[in-house]
PDB file of N, CA, C and O in Angstrom:
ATOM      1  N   UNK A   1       9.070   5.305  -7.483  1.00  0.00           N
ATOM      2  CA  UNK A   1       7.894   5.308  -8.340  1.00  0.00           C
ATOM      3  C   UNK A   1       7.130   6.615  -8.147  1.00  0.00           C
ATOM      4  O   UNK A   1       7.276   7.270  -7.115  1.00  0.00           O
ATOM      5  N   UNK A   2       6.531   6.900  -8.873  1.00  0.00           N
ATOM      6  CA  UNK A   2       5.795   8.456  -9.303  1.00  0.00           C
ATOM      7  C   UNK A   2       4.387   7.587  -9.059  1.00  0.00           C
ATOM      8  O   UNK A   2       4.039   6.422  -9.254  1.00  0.00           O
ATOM      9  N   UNK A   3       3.682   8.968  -8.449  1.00  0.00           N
ATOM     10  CA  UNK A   3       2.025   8.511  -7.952  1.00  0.00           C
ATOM     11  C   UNK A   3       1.129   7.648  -8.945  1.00  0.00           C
ATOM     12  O   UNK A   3       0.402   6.660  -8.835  1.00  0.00           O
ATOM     13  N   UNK A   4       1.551   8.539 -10.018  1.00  0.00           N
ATOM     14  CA  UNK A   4       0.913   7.597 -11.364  1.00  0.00           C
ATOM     15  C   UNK A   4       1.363   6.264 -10.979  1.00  0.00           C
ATOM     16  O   UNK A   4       0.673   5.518 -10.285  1.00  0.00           O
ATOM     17  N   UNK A   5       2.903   5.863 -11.576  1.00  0.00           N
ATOM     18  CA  UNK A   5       3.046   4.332 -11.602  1.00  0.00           C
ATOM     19  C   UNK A   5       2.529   3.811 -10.660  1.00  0.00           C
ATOM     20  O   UNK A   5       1.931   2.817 -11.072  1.00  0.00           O
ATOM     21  N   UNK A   6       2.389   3.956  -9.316  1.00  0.00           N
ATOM     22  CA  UNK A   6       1.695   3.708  -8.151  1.00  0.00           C
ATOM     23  C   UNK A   6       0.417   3.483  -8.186  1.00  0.00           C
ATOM     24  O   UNK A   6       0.088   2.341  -7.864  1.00  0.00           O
ATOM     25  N   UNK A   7      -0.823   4.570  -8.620  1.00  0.00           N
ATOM     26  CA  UNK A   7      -1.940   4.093  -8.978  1.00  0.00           C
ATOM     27  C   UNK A   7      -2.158   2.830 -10.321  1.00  0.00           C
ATOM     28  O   UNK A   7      -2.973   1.909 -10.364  1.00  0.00           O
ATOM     29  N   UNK A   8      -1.232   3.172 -11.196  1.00  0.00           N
ATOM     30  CA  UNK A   8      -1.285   1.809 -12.742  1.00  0.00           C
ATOM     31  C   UNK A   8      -1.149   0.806 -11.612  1.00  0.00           C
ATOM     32  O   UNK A   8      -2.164   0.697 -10.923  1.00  0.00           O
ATOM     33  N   UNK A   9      -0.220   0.128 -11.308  1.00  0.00           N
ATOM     34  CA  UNK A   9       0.168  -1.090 -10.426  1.00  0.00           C
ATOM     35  C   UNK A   9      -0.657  -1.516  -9.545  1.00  0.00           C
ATOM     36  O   UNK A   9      -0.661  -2.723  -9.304  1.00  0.00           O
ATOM     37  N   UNK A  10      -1.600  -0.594  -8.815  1.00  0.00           N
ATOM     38  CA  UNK A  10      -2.497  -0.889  -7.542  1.00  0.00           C
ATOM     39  C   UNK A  10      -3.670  -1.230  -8.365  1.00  0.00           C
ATOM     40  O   UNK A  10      -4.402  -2.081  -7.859  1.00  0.00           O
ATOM     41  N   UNK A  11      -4.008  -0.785  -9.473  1.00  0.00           N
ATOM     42  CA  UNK A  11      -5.201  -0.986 -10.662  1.00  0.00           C
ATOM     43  C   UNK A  11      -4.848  -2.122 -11.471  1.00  0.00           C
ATOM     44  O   UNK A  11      -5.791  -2.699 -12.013  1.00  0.00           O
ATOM     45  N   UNK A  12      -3.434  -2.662 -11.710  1.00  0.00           N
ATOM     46  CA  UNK A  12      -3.457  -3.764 -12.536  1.00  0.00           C
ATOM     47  C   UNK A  12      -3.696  -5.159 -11.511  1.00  0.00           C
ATOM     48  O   UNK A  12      -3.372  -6.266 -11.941  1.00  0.00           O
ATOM     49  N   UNK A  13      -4.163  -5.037 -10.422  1.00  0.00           N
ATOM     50  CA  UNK A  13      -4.669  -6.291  -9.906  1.00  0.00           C
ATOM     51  C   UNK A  13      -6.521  -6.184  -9.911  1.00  0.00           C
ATOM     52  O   UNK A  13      -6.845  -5.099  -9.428  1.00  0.00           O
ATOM     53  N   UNK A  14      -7.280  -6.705 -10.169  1.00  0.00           N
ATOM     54  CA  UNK A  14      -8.400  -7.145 -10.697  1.00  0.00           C
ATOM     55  C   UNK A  14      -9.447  -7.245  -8.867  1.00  0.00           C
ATOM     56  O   UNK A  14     -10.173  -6.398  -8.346  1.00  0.00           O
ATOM     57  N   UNK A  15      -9.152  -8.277  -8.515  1.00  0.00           N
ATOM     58  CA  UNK A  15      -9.941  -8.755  -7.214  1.00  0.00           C
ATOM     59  C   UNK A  15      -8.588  -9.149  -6.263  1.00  0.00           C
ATOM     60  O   UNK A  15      -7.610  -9.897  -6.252  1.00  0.00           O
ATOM     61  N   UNK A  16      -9.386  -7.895  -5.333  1.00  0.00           N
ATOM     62  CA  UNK A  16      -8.847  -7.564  -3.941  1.00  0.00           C
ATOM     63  C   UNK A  16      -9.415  -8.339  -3.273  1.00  0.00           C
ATOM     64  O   UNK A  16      -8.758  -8.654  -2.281  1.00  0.00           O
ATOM     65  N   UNK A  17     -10.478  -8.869  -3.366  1.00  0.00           N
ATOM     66  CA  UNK A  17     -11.947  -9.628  -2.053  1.00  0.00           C
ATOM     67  C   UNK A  17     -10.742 -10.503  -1.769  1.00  0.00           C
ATOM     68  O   UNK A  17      -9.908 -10.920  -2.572  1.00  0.00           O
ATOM     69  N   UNK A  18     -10.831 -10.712  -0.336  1.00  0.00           N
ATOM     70  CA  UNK A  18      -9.966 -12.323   0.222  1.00  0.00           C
ATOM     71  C   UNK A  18      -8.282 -11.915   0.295  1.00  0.00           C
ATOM     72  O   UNK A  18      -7.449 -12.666   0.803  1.00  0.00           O
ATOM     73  N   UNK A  19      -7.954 -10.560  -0.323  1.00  0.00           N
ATOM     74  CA  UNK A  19      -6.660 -10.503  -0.367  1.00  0.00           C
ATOM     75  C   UNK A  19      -5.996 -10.166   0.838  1.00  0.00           C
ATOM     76  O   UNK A  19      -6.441  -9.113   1.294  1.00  0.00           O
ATOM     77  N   UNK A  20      -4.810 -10.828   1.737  1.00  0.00           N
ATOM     78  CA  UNK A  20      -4.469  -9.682   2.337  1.00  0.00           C
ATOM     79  C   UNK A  20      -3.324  -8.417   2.037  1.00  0.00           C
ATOM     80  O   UNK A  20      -2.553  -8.281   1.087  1.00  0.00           O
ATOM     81  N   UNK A  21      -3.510  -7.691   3.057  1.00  0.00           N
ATOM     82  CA  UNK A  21      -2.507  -6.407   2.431  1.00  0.00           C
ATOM     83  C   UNK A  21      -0.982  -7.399   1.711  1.00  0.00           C
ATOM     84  O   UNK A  21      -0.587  -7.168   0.568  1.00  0.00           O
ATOM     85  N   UNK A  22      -0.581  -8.035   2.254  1.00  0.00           N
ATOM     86  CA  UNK A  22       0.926  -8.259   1.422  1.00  0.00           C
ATOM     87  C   UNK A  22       0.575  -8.983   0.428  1.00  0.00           C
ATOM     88  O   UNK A  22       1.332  -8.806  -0.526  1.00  0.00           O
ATOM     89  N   UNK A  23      -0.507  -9.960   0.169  1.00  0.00           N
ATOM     90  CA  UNK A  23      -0.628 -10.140  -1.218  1.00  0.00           C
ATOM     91  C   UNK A  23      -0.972  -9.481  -2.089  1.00  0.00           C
ATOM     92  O   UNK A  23      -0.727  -9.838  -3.241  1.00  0.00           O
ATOM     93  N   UNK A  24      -1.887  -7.897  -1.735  1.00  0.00           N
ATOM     94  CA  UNK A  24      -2.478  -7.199  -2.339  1.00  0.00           C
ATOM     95  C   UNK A  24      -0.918  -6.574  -2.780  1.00  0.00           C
ATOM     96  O   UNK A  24      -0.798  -6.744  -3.993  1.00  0.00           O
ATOM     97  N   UNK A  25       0.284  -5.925  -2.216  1.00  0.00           N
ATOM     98  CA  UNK A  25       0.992  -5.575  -2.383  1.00  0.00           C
ATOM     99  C   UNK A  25       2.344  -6.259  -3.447  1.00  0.00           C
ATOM    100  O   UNK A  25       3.148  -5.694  -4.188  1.00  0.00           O
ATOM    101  N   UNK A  26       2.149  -7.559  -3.138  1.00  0.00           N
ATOM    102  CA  UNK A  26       2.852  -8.602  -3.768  1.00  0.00           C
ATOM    103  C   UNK A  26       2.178  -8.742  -5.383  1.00  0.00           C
ATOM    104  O   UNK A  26       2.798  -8.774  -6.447  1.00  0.00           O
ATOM    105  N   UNK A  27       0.785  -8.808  -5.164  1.00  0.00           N
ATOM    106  CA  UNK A  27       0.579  -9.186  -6.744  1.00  0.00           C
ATOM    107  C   UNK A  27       0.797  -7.649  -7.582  1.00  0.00           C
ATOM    108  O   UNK A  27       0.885  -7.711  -8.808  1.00  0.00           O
ATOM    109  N   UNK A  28       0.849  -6.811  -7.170  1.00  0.00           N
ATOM    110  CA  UNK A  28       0.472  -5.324  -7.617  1.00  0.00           C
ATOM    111  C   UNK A  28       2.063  -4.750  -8.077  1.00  0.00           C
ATOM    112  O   UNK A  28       2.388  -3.994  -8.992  1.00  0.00           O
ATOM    113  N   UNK A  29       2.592  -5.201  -7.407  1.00  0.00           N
ATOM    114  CA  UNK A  29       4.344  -5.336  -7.492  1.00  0.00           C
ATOM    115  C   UNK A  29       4.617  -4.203  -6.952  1.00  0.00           C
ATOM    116  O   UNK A  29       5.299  -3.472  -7.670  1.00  0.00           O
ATOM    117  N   UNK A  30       4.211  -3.623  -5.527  1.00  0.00           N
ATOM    118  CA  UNK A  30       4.555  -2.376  -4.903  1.00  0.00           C
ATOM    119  C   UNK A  30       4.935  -2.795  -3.210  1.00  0.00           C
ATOM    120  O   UNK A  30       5.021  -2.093  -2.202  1.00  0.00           O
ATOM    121  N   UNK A  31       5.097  -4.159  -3.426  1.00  0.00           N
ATOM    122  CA  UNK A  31       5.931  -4.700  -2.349  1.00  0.00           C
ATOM    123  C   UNK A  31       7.754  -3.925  -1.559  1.00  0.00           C
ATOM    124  O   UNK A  31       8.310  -3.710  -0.482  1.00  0.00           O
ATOM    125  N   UNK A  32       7.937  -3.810  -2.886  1.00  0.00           N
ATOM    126  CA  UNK A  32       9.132  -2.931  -2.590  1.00  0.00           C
ATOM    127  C   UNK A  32       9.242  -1.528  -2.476  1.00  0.00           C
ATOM    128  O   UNK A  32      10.248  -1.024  -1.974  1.00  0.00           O
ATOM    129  N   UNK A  33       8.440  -0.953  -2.833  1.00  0.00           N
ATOM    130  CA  UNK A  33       7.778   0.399  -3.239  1.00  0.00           C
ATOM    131  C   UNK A  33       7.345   0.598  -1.152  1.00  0.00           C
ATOM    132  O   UNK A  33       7.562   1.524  -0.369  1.00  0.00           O
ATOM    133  N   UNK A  34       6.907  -0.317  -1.032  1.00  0.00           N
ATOM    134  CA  UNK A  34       5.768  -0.610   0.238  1.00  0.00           C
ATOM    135  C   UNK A  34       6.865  -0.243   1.259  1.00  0.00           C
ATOM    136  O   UNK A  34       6.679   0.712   2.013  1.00  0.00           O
ATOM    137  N   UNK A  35       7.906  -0.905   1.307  1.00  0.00           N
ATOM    138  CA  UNK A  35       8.958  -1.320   1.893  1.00  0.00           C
ATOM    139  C   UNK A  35       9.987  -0.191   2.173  1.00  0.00           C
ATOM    140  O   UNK A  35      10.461   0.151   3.257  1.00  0.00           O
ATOM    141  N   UNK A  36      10.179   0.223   1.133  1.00  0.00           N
ATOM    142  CA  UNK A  36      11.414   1.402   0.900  1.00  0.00           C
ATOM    143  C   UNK A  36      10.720   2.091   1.774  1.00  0.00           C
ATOM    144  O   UNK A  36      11.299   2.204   2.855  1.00  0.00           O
ATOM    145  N   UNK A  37       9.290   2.787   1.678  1.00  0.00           N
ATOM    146  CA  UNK A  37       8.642   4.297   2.843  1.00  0.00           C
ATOM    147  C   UNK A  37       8.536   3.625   3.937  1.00  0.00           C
ATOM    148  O   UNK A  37       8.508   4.331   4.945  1.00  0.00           O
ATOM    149  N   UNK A  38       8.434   1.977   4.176  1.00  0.00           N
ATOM    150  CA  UNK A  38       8.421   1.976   5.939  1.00  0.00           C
ATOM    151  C   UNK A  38       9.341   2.473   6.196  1.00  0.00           C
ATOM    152  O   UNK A  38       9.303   3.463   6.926  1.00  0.00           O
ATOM    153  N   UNK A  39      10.746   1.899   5.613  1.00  0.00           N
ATOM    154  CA  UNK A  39      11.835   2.117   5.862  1.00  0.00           C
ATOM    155  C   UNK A  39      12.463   3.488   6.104  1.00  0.00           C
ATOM    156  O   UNK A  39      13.570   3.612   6.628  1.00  0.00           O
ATOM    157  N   UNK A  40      11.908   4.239   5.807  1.00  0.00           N
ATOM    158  CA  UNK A  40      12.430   5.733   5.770  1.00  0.00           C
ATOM    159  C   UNK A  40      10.897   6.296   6.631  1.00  0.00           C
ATOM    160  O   UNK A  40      10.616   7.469   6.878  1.00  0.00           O
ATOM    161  N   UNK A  41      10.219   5.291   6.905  1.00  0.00           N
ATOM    162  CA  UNK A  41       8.734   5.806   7.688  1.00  0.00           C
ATOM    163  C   UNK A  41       8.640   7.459   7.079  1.00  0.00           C
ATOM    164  O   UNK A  41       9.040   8.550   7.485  1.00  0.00           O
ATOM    165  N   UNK A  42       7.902   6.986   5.917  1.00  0.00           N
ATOM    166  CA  UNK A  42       7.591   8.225   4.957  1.00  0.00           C
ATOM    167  C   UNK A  42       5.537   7.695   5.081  1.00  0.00           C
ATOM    168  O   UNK A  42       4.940   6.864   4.396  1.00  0.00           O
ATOM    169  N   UNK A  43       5.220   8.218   5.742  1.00  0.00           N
ATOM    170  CA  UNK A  43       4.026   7.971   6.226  1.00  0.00           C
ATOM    171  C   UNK A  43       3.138   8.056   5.308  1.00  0.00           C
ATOM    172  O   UNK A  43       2.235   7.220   5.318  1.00  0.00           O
ATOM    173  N   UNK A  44       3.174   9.501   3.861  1.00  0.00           N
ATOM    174  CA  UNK A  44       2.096   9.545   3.251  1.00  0.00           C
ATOM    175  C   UNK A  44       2.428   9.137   2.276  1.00  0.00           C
ATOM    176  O   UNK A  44       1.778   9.440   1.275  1.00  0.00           O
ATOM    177  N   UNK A  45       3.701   8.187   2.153  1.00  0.00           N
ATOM    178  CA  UNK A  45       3.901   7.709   0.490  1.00  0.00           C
ATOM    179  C   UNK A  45       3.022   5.987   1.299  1.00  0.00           C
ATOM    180  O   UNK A  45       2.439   5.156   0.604  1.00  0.00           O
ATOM    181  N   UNK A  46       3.117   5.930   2.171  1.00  0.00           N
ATOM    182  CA  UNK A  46       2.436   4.438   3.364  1.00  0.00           C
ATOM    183  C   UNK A  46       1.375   4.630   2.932  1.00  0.00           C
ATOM    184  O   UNK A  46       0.964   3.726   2.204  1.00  0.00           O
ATOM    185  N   UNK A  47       0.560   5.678   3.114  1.00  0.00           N
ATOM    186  CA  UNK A  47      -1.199   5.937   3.104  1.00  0.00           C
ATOM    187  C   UNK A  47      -0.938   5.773   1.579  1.00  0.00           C
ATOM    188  O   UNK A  47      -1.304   4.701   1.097  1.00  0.00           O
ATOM    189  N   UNK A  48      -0.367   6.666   0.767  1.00  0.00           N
ATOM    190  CA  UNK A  48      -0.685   6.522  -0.759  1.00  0.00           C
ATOM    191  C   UNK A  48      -1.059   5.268  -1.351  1.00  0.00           C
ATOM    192  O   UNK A  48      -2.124   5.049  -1.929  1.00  0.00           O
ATOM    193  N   UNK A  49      -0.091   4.439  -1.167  1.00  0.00           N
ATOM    194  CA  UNK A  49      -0.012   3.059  -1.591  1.00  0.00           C
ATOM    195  C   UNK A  49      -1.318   2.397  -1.083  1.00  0.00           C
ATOM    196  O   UNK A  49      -1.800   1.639  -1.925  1.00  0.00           O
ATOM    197  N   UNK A  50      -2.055   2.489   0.140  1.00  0.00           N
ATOM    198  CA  UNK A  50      -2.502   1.179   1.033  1.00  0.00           C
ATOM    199  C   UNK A  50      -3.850   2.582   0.492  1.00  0.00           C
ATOM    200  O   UNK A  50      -3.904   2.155  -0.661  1.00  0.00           O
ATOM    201  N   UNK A  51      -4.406   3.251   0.479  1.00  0.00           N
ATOM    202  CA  UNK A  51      -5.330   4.291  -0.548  1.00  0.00           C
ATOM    203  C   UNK A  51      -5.319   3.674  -1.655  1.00  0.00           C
ATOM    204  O   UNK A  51      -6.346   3.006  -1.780  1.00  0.00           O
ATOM    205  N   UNK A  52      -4.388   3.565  -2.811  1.00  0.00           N
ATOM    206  CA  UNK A  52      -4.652   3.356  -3.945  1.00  0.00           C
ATOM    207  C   UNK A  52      -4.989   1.817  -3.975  1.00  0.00           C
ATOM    208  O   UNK A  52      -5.776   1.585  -4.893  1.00  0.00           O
ATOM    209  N   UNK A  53      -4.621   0.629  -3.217  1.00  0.00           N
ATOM    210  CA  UNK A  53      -5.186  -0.494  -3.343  1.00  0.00           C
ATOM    211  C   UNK A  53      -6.308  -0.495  -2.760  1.00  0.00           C
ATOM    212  O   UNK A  53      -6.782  -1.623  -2.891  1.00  0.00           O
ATOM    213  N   UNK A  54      -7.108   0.275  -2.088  1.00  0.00           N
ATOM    214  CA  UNK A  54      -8.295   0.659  -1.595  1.00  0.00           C
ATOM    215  C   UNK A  54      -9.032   0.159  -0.387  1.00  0.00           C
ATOM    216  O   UNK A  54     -10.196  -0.194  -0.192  1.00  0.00           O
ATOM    217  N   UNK A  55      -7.729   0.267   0.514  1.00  0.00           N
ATOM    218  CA  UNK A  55      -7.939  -0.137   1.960  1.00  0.00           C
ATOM    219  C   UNK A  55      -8.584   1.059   2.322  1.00  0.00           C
ATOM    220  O   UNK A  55      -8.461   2.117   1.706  1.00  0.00           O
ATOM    221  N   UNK A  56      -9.418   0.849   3.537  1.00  0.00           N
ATOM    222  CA  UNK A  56     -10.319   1.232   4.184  1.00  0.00           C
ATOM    223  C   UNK A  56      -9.713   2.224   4.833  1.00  0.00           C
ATOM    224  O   UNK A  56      -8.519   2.222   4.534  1.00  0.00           O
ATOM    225  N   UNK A  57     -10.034   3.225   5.723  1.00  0.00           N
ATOM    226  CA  UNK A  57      -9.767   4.127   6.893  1.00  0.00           C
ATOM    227  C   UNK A  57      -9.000   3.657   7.893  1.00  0.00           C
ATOM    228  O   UNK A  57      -7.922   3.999   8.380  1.00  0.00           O
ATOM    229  N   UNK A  58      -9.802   2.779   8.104  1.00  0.00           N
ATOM    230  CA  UNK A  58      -9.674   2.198   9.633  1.00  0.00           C
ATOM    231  C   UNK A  58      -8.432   0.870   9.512  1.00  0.00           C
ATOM    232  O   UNK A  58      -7.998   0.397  10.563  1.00  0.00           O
ATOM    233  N   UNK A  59      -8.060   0.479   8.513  1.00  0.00           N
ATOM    234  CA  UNK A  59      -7.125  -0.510   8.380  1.00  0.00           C
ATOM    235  C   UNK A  59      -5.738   0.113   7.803  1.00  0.00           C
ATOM    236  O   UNK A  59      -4.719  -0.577   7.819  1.00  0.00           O
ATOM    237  N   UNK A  60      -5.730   1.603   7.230  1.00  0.00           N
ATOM    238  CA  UNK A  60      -4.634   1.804   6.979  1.00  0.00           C
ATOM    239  C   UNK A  60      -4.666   2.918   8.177  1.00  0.00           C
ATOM    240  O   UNK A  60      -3.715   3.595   7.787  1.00  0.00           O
ATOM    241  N   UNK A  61      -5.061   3.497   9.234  1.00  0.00           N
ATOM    242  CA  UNK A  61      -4.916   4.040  10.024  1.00  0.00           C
ATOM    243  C   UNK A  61      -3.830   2.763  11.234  1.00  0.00           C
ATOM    244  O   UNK A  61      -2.740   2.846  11.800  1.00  0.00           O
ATOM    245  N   UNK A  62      -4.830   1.791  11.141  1.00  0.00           N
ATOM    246  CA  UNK A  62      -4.139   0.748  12.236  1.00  0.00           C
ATOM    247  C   UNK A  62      -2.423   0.740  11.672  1.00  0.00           C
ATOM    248  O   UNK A  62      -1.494   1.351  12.200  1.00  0.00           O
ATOM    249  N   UNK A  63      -2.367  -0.074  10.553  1.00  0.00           N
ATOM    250  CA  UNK A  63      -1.269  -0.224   9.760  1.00  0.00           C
ATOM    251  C   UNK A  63      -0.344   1.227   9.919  1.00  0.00           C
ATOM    252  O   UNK A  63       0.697   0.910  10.496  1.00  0.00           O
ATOM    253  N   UNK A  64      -0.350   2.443   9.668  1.00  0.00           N
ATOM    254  CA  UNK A  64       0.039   3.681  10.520  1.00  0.00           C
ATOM    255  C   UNK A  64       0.329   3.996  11.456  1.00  0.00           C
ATOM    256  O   UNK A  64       1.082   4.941  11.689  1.00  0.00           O
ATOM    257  N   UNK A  65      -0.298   3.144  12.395  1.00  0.00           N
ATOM    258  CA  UNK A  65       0.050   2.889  13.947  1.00  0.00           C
ATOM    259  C   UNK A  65       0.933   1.921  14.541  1.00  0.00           C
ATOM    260  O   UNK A  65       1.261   1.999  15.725  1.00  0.00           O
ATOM    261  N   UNK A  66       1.397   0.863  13.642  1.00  0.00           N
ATOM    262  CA  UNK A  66       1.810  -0.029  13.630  1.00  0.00           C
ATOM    263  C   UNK A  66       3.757   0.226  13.220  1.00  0.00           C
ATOM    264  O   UNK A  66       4.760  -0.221  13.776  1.00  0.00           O
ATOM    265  N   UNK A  67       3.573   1.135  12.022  1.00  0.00           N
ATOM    266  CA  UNK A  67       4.607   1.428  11.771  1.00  0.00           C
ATOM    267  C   UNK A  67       5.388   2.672  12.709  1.00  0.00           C
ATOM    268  O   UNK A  67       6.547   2.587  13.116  1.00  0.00           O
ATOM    269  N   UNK A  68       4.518   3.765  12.929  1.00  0.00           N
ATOM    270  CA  UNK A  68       4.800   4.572  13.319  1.00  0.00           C
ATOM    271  C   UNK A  68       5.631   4.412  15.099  1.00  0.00           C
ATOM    272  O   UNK A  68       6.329   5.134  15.813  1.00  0.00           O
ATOM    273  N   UNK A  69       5.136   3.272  15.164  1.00  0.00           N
ATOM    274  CA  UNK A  69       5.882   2.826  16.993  1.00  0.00           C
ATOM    275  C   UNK A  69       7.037   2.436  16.546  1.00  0.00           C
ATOM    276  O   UNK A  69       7.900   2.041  17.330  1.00  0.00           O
TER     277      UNK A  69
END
């Protein structure tokens, strides 16, 4: 996926409040998208994604840390 389709998809979900990251990822349909850069631990296509659904600093830093071990 190209940054665009990435931002459309993270924007076609409405209310984030209450979501967590894999549902946020699941309803947005970038679950697999999500998946493929752990997998290749492509770190800033990681931040891109978990940025454009509009996680915080401090939660996609953790999540970064998480993968990166």
């Amino acid at each position: 996926m190209t940054e665009n389709e990435i931002l459309i998809a993270a924007s076609s979900i409405k209310n984030l409040k209450g979501l967590t990251v894999n549902e946020m990822l699941f309803h947005s349909n970038l679950m697999n998208e999500f998946d493929l850069a752990v997998n290749e631990k492509n770190l800033s296509k990681i931040k891109f994604i978990l940025n454009a659904l509009n996680l915080n600093h401090e939660s996609i830093q953790e999540i970064i840390k998480k993968i990166a071990t």
